[in-house]
C-alpha positions as a Markdown table, in Angstrom:
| # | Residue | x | y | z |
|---|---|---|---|---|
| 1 | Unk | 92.9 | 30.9 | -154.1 |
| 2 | Unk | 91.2 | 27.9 | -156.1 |
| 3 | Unk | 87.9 | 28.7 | -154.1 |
| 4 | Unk | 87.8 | 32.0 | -155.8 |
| 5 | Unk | 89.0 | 30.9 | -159.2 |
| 6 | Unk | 86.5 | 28.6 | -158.7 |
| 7 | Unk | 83.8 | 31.0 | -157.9 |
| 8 | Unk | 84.6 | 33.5 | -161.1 |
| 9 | Unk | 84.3 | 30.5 | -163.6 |
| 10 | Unk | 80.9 | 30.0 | -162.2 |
| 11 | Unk | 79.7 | 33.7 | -162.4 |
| 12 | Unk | 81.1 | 33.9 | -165.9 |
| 13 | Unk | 79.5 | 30.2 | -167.0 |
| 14 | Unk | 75.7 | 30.6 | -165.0 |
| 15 | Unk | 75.0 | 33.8 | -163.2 |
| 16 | Unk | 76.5 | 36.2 | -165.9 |
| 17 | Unk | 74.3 | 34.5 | -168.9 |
| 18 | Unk | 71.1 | 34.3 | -167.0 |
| 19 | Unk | 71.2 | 37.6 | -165.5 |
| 20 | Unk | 71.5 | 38.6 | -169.6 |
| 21 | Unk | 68.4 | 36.3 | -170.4 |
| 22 | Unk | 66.3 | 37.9 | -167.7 |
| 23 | Unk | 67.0 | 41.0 | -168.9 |
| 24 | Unk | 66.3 | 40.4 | -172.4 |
| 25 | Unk | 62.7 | 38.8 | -171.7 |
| 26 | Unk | 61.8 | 42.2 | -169.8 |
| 27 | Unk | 62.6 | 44.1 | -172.7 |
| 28 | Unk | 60.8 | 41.8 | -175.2 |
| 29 | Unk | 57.7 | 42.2 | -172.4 |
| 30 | Unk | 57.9 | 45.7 | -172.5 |
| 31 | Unk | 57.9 | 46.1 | -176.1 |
| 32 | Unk | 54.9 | 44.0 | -176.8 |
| 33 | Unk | 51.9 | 45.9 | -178.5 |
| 34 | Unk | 48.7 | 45.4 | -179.9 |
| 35 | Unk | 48.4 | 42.7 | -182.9 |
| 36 | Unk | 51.3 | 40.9 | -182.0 |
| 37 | Unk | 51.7 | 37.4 | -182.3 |
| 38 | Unk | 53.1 | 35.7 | -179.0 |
| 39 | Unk | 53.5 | 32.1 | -177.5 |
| 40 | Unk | 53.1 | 31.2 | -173.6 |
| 41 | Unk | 54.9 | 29.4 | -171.2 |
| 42 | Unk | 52.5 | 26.8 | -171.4 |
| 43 | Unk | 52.4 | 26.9 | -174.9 |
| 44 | Unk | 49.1 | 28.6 | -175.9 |
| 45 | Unk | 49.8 | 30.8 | -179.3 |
| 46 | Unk | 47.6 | 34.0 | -179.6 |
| 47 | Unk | 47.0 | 37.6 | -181.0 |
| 48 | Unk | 47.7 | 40.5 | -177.9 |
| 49 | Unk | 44.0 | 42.2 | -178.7 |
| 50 | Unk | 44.8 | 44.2 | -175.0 |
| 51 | Unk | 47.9 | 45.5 | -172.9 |
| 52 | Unk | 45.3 | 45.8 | -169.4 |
| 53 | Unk | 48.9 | 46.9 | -167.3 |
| 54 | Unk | 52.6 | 46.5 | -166.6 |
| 55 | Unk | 51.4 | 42.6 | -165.5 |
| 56 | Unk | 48.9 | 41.7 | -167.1 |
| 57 | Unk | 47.2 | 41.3 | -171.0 |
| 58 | Unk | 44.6 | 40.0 | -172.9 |
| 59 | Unk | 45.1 | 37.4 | -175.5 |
| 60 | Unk | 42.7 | 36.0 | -178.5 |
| 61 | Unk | 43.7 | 32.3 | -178.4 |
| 62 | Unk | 40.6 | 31.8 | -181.1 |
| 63 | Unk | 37.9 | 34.1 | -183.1 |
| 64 | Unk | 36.1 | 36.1 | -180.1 |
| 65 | Unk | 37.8 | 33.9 | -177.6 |
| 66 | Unk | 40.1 | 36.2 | -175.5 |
| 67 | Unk | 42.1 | 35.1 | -172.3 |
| 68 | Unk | 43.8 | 37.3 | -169.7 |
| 69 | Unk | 47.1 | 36.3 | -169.4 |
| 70 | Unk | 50.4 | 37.9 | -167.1 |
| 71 | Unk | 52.6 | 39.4 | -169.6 |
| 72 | Unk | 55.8 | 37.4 | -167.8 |
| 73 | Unk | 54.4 | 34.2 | -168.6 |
| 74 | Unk | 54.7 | 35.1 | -172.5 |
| 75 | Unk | 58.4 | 33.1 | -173.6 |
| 76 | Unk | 58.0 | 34.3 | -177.3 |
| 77 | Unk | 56.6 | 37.0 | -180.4 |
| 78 | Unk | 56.2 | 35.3 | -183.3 |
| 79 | Unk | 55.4 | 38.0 | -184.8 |
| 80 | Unk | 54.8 | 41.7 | -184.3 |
| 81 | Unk | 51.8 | 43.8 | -185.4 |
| 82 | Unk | 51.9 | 45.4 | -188.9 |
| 83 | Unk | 50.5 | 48.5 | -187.1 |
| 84 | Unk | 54.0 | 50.0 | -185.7 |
């Protein structure tokens, strides 16, 4: 009986929450556009100028200087495009 007390506490506490988070991040992926303003994992701020596919995207990181990027890596939008 503790052993499955146990086990409930830690679905509620960690599975539950991250299976939320993971969740969440796909639907902020799948809702990026054009124009908007995102940060990467490894913390390179740019403009989306191109959504290439489902994995992948192109992103100006300076005036004419554009980087293809998988869309998974972004961890934040700053801000969206004024274009919606």
């Amino acid at each position: 009986m503790p052993l499955i007390l146990i086990f409930v506490i830690f679905y509620f506490l960690l599975i539950r929450p991250q299976q939320k988070r993971v969740a969440e991040h796909k639907l902020m992926i799948s809702k990026l556009t054009r124009g908007d303003t995102v940060v990467t994992a490894g913390g390179i701020i740019g403009k989306i100028s191109r959504i290439i596919d489902e994995e992948k995207a192109e992103l100006e990181i300076a005036e004419n200087i554009n980087v293809k990027i998988i869309r998974s890596t972004i961890s934040q939008v700053l801000s969206k495009s004024e274009t919606n």
